[in-house]
C-alpha positions in Angstrom: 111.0 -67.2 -114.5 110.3 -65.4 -118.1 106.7 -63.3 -119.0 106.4 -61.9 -121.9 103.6 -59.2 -121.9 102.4 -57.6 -125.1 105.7 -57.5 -127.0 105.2 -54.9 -129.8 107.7 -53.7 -132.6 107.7 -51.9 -135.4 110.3 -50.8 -138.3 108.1 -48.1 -140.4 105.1 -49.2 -141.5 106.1 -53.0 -141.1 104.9 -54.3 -138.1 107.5 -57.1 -136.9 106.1 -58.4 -133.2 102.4 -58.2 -133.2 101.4 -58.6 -129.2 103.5 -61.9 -128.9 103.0 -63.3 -125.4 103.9 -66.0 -123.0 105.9 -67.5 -119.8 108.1 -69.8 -119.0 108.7 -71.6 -115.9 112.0 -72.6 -114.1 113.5 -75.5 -115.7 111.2 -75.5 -118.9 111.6 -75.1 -122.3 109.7 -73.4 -124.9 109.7 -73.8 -128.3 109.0 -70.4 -130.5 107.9 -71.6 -133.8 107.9 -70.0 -137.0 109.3 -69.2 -140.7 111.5 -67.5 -140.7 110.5 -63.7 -140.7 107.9 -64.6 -138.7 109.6 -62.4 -135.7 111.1 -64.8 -133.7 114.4 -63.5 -133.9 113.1 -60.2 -133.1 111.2 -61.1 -129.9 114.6 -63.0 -128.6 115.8 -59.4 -129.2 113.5 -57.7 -127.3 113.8 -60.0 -124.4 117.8 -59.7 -124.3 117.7 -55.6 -124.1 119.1 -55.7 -127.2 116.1 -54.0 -129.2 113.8 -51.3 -127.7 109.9 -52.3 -127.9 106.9 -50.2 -128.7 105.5 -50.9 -125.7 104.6 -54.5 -124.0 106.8 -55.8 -120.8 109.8 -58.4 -120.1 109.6 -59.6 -116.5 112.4 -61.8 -115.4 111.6 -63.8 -111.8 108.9 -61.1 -111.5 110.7 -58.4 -112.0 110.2 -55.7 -114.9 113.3 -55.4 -117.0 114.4 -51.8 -117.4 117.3 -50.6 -119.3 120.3 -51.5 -120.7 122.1 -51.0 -117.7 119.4 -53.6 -115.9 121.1 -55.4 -113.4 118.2 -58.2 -113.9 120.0 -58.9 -117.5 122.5 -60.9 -115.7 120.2 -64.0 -115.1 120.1 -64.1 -119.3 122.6 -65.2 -121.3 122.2 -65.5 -125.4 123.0 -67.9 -127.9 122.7 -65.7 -131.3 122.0 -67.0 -134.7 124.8 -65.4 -136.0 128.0 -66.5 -134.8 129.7 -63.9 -132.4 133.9 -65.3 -132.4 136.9 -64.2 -133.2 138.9 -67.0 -135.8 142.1 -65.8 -135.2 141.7 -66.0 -131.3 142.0 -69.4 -129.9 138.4 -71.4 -127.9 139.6 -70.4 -124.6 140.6 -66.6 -125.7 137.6 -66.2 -127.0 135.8 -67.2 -123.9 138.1 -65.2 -121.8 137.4 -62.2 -123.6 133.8 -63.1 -123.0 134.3 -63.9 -119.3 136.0 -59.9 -119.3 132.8 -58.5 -120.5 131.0 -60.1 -117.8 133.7 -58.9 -114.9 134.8 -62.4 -114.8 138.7 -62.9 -114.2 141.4 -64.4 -112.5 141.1 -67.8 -111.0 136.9 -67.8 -111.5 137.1 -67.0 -115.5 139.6 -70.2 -116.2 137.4 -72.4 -114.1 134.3 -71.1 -116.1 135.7 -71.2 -118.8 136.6 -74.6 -118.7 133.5 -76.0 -117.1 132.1 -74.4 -120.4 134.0 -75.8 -122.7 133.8 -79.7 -120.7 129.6 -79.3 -121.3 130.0 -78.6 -124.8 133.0 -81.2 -125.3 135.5 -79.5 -126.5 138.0 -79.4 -123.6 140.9 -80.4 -125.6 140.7 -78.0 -128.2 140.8 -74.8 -126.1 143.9 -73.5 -127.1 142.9 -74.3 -130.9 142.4 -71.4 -133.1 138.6 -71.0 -133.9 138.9 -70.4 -137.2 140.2 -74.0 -137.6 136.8 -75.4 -136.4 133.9 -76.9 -137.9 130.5 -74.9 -138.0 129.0 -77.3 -135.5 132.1 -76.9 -133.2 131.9 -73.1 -133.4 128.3 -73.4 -132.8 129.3 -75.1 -129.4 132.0 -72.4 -128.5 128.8 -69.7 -128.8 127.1 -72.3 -126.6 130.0 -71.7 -124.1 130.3 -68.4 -124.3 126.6 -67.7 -123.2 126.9 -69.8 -120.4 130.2 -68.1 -118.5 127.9 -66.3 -115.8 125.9 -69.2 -115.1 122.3 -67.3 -116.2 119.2 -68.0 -115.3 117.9 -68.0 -118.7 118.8 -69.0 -121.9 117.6 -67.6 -125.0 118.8 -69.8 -128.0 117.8 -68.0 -131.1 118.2 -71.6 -134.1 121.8 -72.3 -132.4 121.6 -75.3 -134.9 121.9 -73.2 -138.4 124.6 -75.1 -140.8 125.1 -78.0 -138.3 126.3 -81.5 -139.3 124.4 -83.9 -137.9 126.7 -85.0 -135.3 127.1 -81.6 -133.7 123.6 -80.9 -134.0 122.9 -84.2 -131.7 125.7 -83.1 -129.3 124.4 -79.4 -128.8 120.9 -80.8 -127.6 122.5 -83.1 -125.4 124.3 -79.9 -124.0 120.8 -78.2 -123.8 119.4 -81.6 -122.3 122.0 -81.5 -119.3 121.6 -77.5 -118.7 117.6 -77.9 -118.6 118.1 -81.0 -115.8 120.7 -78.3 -114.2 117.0 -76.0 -113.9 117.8 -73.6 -116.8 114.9 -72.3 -118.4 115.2 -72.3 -122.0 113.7 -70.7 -125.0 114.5 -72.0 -128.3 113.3 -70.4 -131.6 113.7 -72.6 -134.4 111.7 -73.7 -138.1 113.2 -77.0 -137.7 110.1 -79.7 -136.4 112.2 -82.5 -135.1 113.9 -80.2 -132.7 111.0 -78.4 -131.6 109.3 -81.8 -130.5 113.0 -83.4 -128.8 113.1 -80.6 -126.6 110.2 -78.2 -125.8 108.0 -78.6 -123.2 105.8 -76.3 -124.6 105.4 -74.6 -128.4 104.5 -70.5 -129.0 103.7 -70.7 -132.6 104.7 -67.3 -134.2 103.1 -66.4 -137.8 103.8 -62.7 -139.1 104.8 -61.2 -135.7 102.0 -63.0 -134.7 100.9 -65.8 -131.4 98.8 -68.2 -133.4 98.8 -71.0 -130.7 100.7 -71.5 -127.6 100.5 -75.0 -126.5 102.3 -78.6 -125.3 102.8 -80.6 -128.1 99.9 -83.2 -127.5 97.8 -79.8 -126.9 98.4 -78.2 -130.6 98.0 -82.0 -131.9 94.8 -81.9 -130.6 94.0 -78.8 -132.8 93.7 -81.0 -135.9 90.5 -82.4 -136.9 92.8 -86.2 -137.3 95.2 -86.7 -134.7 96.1 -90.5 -136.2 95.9 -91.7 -139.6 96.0 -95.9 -140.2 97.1 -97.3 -143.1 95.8 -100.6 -143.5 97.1 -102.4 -146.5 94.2 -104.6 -148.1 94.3 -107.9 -150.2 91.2 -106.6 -152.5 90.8 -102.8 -151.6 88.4 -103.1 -154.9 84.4 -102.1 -154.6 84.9 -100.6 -150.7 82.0 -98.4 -149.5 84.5 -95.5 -148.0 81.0 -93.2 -147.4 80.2 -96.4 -144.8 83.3 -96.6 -143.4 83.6 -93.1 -142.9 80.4 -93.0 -140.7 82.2 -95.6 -138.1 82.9 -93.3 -134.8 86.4 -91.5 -134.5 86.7 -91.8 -138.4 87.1 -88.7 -140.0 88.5 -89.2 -143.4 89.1 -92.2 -145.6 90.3 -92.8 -149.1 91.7 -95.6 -151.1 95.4 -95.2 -152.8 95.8 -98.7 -154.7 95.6 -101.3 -152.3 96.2 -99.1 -149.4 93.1 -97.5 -146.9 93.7 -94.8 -145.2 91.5 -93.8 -142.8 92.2 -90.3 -140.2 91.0 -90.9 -136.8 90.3 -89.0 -133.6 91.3 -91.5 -131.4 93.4 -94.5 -132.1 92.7 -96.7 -129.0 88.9 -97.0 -130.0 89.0 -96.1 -133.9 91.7 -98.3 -135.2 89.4 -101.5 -133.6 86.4 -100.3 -134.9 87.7 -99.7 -138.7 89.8 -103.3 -138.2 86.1 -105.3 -137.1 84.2 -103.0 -139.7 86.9 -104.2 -142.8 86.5 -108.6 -141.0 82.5 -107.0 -141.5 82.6 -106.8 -144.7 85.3 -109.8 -145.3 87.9 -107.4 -146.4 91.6 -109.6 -145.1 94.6 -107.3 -144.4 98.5 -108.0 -144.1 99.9 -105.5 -143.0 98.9 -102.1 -140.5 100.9 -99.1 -139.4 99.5 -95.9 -138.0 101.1 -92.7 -137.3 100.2 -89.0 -136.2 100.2 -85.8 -138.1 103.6 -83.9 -138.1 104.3 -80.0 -136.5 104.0 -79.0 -140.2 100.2 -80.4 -140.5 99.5 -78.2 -137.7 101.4 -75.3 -138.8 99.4 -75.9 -142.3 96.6 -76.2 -140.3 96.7 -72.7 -138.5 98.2 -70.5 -141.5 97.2 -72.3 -144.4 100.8 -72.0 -145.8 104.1 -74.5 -144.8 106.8 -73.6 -141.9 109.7 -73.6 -144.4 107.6 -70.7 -146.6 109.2 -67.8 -146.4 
């Protein structure tokens, strides 16, 4: 539905998109990762019309996007990061002005327009002013707006910025029902616990930048430990860890009071063979709890600096 090709842009001497590249299939989601600066927000540009590339392609269902004028640039629609209302105007002016600029009217804009505002929830505040709304409610109006000419595409450029909780939740469920609906989402973001509830797959963007384009088991699988155990000891005193790290699958191991942790390639067969290894050498245990490295390990990983760093 979406190829990127070669995306290039530059402002002077600072080169902002660096090549970035990828597609995205009908109904999927992909995740564009990154600090921000990192050109995400950029690249969503470039993709809308909205900023002119060096040079590099958009192709959306096949078809090279050309212009401002483009046709094509109906099947997108855009969720900005900054918020595009008007306060004074009420939710369901706003999104009739929006309908306008999409030669929507009559009879078809008030049944968009309120098909819109049923996804996002807020059906029975339509003829409240805007400026009367919470950040995550406004958030779900530019939600709505983006969605009036039913598109194709939706490029969501961190919809969630300044969200409570609660609206944060209810905008994924929105984005949830539109992907089962067979939109095909992009969704840039810095936040990791919304990269791995909705994307299919992950582009990881680091100064302008595709570091590693992957699902999520598939950039897991990057690291050199995909699992750590922590296995808390009775006596964790006088353990040989230089043995223990020589078991198969065990890649790391260190002591942190009465705590062993030990980083492992593959949890079905390491975790046993630490666990018999620790009986071995009549080590007894109480308690054991294993998890996997977090989006931010492998971001670490990759640039050697954190997601949040600016």
């Amino acid at each position: 539905m979406l190829e990127v090709k070669s995306l290039r842009k530059s402002y002077g001497s600072k080169v902002a998109v660096d090549g970035v590249s990828f597609t995205v299939g009908k109904g999927e989601t992909i995740g564009l990762l990154g600090p921000n600066g990192a050109g995400k927000t950029t690249t969503v540009s470039m993709i809308a019309g909205l900023t002119r590339q060096d040079s590099g392609d958009v192709l959306i269902d096949g078809r090279r996007l050309q212009g401002d004028t483009d046709p094509v640039k109906r099947k997108i629609g855009l969720v900005p990061q900054d918020l595009a209302l008007y306060d004074e105007l009420s939710a369901g002016d706003n999104l009739q002005f929006f309908a306008a600029l999409y030669d929507i009217s009559g009879s078809k804009a008030k049944q968009v327009i309120a098909e819109a505002l049923t996804l996002v929830g807020l059906a029975d505040r339509a003829k409240d002013k805007v400026g009367t709304f919470s950040g995550g409610m406004k958030r779900r109006v530019n939600l709505a707006a983006a969605l009036l000419h039913d598109p194709d595409i939706l490029l969501l450029d961190e919809p969630t910025v300044g969200v409570d909780p609660q609206s944060r939740n209810a905008i994924f469920e929105n984005l949830e029902t539109l992907k089962a609906r067979g939109k095909t989402l992009v969704y840039t973001t810095h936040y990791m616990e919304e990269a791995e509830r909705l994307c299919d797959r992950l582009v990881v963007i680091d100064h302008g930048k595709v570091i590693a384009g992957d699902t999520l088991r598939g950039l897991y699988r990057l690291l050199p430990v995909t699992n750590i155990l922590e296995i808390e000891l009775d006596d964790a005193s006088g353990l040989d860890l230089a043995l223990l790290r020589e078991l198969p699958n065990v890649t790391s191991a260190e002591i942190s009071g009465s705590v062993l942790k030990a980083g492992v390639r593959d949890l079905s067969t390491g975790a046993p063979g630490i666990l018999q290894w620790l009986t071995a050498q009549g080590r007894t245990y109480q308690h054991v709890v294993s998890e996997r490295p977090s989006l931010e390990t492998v971001f670490l990983s990759l640039t050697g600096r954190s997601l949040r760093d600016v």
